[in-house]
C-alpha positions as CSV (number, residue, x, y, z in Angstrom):
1,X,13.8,133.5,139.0
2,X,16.4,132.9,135.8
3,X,17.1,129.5,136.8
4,X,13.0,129.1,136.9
5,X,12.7,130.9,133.6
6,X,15.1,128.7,132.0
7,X,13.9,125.4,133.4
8,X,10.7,126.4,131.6
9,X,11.9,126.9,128.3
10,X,14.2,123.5,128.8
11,X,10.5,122.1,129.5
12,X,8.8,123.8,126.7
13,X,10.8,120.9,124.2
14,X,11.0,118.5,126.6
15,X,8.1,116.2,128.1
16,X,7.2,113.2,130.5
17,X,6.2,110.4,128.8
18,X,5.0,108.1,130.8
19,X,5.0,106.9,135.2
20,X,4.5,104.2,137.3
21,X,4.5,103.1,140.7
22,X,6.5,99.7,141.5
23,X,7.2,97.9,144.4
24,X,10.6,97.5,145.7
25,X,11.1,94.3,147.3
26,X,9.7,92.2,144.1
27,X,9.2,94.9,141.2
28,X,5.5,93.9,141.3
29,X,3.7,97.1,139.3
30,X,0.8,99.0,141.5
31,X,0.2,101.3,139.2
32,X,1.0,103.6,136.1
33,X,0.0,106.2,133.7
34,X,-2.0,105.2,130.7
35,X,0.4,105.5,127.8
36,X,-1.1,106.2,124.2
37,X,2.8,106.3,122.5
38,X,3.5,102.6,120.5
39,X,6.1,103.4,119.2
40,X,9.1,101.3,119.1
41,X,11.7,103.8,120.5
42,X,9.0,103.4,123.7
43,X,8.1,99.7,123.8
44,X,12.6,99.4,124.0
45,X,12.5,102.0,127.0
46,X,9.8,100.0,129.2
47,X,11.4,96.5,128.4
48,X,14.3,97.9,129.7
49,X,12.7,99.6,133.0
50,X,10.3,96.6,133.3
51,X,14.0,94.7,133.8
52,X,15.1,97.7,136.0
53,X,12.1,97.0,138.3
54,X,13.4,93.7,139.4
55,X,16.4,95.4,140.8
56,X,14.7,97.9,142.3
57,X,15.9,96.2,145.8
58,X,20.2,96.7,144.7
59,X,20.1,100.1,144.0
60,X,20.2,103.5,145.7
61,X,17.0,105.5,146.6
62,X,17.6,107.4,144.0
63,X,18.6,107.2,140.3
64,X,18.6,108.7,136.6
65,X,18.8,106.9,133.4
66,X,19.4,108.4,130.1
67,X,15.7,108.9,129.3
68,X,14.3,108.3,132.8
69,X,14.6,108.8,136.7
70,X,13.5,107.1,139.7
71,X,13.5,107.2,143.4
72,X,12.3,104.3,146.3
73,X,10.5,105.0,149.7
74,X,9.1,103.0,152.1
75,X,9.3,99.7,149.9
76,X,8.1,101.7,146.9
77,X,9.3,102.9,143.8
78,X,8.3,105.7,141.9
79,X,9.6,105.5,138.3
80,X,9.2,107.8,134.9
81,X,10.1,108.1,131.6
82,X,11.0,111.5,129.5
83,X,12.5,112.8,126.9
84,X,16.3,112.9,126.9
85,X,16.7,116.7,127.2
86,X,13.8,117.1,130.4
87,X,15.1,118.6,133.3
88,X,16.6,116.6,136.5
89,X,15.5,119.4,138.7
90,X,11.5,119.2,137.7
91,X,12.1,114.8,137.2
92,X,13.0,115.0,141.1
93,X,10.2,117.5,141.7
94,X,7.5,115.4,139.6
95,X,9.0,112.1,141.4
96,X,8.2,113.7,144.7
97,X,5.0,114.8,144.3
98,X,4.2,111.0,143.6
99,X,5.4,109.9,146.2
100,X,3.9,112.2,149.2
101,X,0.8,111.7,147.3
102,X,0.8,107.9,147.5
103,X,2.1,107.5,150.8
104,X,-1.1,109.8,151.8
105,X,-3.7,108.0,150.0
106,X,-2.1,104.2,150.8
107,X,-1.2,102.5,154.0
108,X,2.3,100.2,153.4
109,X,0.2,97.2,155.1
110,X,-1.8,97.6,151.6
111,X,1.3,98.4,149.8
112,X,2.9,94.9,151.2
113,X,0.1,92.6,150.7
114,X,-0.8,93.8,147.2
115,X,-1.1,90.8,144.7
116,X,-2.5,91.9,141.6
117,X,-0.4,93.9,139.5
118,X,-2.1,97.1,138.9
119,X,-4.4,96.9,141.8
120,X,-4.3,100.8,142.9
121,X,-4.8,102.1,139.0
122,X,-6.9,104.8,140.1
123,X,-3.9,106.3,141.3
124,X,-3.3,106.3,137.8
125,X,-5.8,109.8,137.7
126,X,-3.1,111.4,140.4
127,X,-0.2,111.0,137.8
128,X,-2.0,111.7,134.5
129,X,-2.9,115.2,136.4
130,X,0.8,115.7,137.2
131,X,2.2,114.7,134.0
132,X,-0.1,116.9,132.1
133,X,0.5,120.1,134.8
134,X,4.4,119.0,134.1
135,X,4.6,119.3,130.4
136,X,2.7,122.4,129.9
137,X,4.6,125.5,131.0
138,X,1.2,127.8,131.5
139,X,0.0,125.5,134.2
140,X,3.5,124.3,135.8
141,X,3.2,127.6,138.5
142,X,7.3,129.3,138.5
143,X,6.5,129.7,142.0
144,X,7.9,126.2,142.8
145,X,10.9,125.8,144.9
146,X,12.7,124.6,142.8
147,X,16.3,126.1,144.8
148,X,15.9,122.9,147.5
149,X,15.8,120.1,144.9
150,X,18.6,121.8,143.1
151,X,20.8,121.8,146.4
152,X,19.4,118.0,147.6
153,X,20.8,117.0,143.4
154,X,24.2,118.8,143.8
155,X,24.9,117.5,147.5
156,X,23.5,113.9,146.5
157,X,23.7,113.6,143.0
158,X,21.2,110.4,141.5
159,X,23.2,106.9,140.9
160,X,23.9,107.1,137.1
161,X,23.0,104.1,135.2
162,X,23.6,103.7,131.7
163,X,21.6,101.3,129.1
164,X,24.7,98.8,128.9
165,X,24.4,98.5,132.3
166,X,21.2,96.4,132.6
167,X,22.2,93.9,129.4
168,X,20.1,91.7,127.5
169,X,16.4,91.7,127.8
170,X,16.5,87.9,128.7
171,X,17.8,88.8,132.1
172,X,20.6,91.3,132.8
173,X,23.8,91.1,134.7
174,X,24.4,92.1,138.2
175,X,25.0,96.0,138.0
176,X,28.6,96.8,138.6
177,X,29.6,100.1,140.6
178,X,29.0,103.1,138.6
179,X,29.5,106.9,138.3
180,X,27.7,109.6,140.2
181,X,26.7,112.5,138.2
182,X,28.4,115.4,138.6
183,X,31.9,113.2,139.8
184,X,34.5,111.6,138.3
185,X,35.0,109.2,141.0
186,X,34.1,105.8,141.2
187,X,31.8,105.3,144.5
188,X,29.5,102.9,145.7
189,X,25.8,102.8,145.6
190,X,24.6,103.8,149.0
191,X,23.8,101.1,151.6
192,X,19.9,100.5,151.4
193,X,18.2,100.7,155.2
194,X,15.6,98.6,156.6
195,X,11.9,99.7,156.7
196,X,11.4,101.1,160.5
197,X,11.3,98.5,163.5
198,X,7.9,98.2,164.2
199,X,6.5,96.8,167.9
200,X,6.5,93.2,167.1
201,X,9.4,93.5,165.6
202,X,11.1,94.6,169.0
203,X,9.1,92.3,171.1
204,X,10.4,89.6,168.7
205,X,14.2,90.7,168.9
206,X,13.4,90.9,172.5
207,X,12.6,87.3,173.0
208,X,14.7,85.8,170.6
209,X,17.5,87.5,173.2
210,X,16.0,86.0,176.1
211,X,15.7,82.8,174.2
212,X,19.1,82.8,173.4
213,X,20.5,83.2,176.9
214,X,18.4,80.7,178.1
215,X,20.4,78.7,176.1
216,X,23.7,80.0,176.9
217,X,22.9,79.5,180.8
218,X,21.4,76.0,180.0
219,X,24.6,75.4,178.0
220,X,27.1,76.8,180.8
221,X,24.7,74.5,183.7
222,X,25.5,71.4,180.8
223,X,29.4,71.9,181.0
224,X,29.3,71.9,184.8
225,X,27.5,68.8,184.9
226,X,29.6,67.2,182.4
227,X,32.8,67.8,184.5
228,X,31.0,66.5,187.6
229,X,29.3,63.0,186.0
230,X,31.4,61.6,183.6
231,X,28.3,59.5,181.8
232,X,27.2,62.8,180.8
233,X,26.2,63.4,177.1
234,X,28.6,66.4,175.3
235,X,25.9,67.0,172.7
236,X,23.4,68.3,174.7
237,X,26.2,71.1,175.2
238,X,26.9,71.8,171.5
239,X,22.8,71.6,171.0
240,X,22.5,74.8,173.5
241,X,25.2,76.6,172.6
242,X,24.0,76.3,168.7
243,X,20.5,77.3,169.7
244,X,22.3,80.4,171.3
245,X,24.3,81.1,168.3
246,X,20.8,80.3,166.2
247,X,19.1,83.1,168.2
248,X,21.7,85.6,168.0
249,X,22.1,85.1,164.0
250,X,18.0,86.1,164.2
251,X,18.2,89.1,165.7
252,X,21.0,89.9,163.5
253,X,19.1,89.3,160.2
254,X,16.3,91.2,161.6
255,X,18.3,94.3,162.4
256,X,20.8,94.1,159.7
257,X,20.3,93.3,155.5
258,X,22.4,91.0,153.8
259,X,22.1,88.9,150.7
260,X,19.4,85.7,150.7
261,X,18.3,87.5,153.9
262,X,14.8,85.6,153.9
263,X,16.6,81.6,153.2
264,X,19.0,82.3,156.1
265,X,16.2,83.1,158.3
266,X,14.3,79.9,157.2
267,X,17.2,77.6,158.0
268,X,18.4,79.2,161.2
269,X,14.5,78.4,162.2
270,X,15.3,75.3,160.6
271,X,18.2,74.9,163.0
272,X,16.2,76.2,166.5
273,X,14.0,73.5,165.7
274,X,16.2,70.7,165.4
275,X,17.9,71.9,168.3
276,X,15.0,71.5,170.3
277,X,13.9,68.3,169.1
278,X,17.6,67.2,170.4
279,X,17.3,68.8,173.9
280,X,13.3,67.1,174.1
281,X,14.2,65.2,177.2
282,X,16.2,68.5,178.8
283,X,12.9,70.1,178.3
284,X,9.4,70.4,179.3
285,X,6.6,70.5,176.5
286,X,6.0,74.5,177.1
287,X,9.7,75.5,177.2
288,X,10.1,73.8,173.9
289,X,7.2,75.8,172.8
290,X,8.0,79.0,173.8
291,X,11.3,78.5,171.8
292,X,10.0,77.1,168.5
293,X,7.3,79.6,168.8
294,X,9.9,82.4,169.0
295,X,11.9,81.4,166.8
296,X,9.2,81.4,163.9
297,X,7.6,84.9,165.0
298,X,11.0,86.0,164.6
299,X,11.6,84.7,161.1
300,X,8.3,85.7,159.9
301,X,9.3,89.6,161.2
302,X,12.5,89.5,159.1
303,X,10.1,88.2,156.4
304,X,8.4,91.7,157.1
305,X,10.8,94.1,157.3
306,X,11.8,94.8,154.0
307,X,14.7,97.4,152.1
308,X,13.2,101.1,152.1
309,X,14.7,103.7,150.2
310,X,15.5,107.4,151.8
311,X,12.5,108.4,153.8
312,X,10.3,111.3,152.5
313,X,11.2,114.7,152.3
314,X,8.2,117.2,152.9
315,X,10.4,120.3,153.1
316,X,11.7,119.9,149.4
């Protein structure tokens, strides 16, 4: 009840500015508070969280700037700005409270398609709500558990990113390996997961398996018959055994992130298909097919599954 009392008096000189909701993969804005403050001291705090957005995808679920927080879910971020002196605890509180209601009001196939920026701003009634209920200490109940978030900070403290950090507003360096608050240790950001495998995601790993020891069987059948008939062509060997080693680089991309994730997946296509234009006379129309057909269902569920950040909480 102390700590309470005191995060209330902390929050009676301290306020949220502003919100807004971003998507990960591309920083593309979905929506945000209206903000009424001009001022200069703001317009230099959203340039530079406006150039945060497009990194959304390189950093940890969860992280604190000097006048700011963040955390990502499911492909989406939810990001505010405060005063300098507002209190992590209730900024990880507010944060949350975003994001459950978000993921309850919007599916993450509307989420993924969204094109517009700024195409769920009625959301934008949800945060003002929150913000207001945040900065005013009569309406911000003390019944909160606050105790949880406190525990979640101190066992996982936020990635600490300072303004040097994101550079120039013409486009900002890669950020380098920070500090974790609350350590004086140098550690790594966190490796970012993969959204959950959905069903055509497995039934495209699936096949592209199948696929890919077709080829290894077809490849194994090509030595044999190279070591039997001499006239025999040794390229139709490498062509199977790269389809093989194709297939198997596809189901690693889909289960696994790594950088230019989405060109790899394109060119190892790009490489199935060639392979199979090689082997055309090895192969009937529907067998060549089935493998080109594979091979793009299964680039086009990497395409899919994108970075998410650490799955919701709903017992904080």
């Amino acid at each position: 009840m102390l700590g309470a009392k005191l995060l209330l008096t902390l929050l009676a000189m301290s306020m949220i500015l502003s919100a807004s909701v971003v998507r990960v993969r591309d920083g593309l804005p979905l929506s945000a508070s209206t903000d009424y403050d001009q001022s200069m001291g703001m317009q230099e705090c959203r340039k530079y969280f406006k150039m945060l957005s497009k990194k959304l995808s390189q950093l940890p679920d969860r992280c604190t700037l000097k006048t700011g927080h963040f955390i990502s879910s499911l492909g989406v971020s939810y990001m505010m700005l405060c005063t300098e002196n507002y209190p992590n605890v209730l900024a990880f509180c507010f944060l949350d409270e975003l994001q459950k209601e978000f993921i309850t009001t919007y599916n993450m196939m509307k989420t993924n398609t969204a094109i517009r920026p700024y195409c769920f701003i009625e959301f934008d009634n949800f945060i003002q709500r929150t913000k207001q209920r945040y900065n005013n200490t009569r309406s911000l109940s003390t019944k909160m558990n606050l105790a949880d978030m406190q525990t979640e900070i101190k066992l996982r403290p936020p990635y600490q990113i300072s303004v040097s950090e994101l550079g120039s507003a013409n486009g900002f360096s890669h950020i380098p390996v920070g500090e974790y608050k609350g350590t004086g240790k140098i550690a790594a950001a966190p490796h970012q997961r993969l959204e959950p495998v959905t069903l055509p995601g497995i039934v495209s790993f699936v096949l592209n398996l199948l696929c890919g020891a077709l080829n290894l069987i077809r490849g194994f059948h090509a030595i044999e018959s190279l070591l039997q008939n001499e006239g025999e062509d040794f390229s139709y060997v490498i062509a199977f055994f790269l389809g093989t080693a194709a297939c198997l680089y596809q189901c690693y991309l889909f289960v696994y992130y790594t950088g230019w994730r989405n060109a790899k997946s394109f060119l190892t296509f790009g490489l199935i298909c060639l392979c199979n234009m090689y082997l055309y006379e090895l192969r009937n129309l529907w067998q060549l097919f089935f493998h080109v057909t594979v091979g793009a269902f299964s680039t086009l569920q990497i395409r899919l599954r994108q970075l998410q950040g650490k799955s919701p909480d709903y017992n904080v």
